[in-house]
C-alpha positions as CSV (number, residue, x, y, z in Angstrom):
1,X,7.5,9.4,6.9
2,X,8.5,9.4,10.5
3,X,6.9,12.3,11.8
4,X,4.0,12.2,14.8
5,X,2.3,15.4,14.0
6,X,0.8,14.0,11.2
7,X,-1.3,10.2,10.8
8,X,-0.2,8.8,7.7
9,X,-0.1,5.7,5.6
10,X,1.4,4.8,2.6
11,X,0.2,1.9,0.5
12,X,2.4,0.2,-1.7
13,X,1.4,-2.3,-3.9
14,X,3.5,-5.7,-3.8
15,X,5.3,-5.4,-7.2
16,X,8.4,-4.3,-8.1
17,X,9.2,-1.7,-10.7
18,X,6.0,0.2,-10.6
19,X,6.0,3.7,-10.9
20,X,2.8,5.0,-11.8
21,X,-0.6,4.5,-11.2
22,X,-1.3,3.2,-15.1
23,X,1.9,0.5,-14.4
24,X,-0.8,-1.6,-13.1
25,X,-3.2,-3.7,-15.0
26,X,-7.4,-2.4,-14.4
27,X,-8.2,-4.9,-11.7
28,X,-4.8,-4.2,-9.3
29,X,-5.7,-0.2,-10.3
30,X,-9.4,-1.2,-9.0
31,X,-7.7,-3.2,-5.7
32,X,-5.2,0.1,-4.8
33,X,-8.3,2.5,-5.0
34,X,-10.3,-0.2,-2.9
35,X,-7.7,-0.4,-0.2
36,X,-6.9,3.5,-0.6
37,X,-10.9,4.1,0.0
38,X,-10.7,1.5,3.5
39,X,-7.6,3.6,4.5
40,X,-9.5,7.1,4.4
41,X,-12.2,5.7,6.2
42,X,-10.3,4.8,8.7
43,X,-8.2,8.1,8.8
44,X,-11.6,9.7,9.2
45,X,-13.0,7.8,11.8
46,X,-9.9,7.5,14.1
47,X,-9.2,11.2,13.7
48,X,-11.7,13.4,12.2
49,X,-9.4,15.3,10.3
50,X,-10.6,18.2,8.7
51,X,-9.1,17.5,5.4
52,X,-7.6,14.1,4.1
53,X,-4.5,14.3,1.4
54,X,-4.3,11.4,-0.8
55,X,-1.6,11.1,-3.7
56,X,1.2,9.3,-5.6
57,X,4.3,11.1,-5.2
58,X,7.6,9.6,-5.8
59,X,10.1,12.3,-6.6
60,X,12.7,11.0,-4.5
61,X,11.2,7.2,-4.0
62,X,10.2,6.1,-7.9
63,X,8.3,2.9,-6.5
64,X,4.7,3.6,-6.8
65,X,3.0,4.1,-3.4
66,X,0.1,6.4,-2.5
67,X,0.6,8.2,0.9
68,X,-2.5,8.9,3.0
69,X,-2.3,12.2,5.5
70,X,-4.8,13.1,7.8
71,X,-4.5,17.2,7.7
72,X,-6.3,19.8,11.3
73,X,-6.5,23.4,10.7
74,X,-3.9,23.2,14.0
75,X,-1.1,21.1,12.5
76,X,2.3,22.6,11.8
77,X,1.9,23.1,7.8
78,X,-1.5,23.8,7.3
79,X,-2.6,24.4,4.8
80,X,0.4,23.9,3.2
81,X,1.6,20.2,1.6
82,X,3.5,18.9,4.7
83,X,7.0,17.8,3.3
84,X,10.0,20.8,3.8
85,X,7.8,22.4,6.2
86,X,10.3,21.5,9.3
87,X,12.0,19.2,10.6
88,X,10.0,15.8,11.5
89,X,8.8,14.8,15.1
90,X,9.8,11.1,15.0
91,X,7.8,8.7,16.7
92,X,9.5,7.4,20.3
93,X,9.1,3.5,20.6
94,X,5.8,4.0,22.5
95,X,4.0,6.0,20.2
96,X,4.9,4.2,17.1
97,X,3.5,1.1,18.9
98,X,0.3,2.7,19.9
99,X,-0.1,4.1,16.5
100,X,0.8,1.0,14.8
101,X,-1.3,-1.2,17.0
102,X,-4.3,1.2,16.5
103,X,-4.2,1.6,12.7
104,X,-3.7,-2.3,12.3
105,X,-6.6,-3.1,14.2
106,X,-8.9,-1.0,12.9
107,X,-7.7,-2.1,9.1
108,X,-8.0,-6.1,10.3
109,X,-4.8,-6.6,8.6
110,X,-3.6,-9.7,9.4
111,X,0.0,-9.5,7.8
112,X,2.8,-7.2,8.8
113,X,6.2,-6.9,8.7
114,X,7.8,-4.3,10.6
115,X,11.6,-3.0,9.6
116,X,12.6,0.1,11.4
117,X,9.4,2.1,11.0
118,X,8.6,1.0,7.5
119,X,5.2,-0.8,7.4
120,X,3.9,-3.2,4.4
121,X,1.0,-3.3,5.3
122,X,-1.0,-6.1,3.6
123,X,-4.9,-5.7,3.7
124,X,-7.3,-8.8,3.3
């Protein structure tokens, strides 16, 4: 989601045709929840949100992926779930760089490929 007000990852595991959690065999279940538990710690030390929101959606997107969203008492939909609340704040070149840049380093990923604001980001 391109929206600034809120920090937010979403992991998506390398495999096509997923869409649910139980598509994937125990040990890449055990991997997602491994890289989902180095994401909130992240989120919570960059941040210090008061709440972190962690789930697999994918109403409109069927691929499985399992968003991340740091949540503050002050943001725009609190306390309610953040999508139709209004309209997104996209990110301006500079602040999706920043954000990017942060996030990365702090995760040591060491592959990325960037298309237009969508991240795979690939943890190691």
């Amino acid at each position: 989601l391109n929206d600034s007000r809120y920090p937010w990852i979403i992991l998506v595991p390398q495999q096509p045709n997923l869409c649910e959690l139980i598509d994937l065999e125990r040990p890449q279940q055990l991997q997602l929840l491994d890289e989902s538990n180095q994401v909130q710690q992240v989120l919570l030390e960059l941040y210090s949100p008061e709440k972190l929101n962690v789930g697999a959606l994918g109403n409109l997107v069927p691929q499985l992926h399992l968003h991340h969203i740091a949540r503050f008492a002050d943001d725009p939909a609190w306390p309610a779930p953040v999508w139709g609340h209004s309209p997104a704040t996209p990110y301006d070149d500079d602040q999706l760089e920043h954000r990017s840049r942060e996030l990365i380093e702090a995760l040591s990923i060491t592959e990325v490929s960037i298309d237009e604001a969508v991240y795979l980001l690939t943890l190691h």
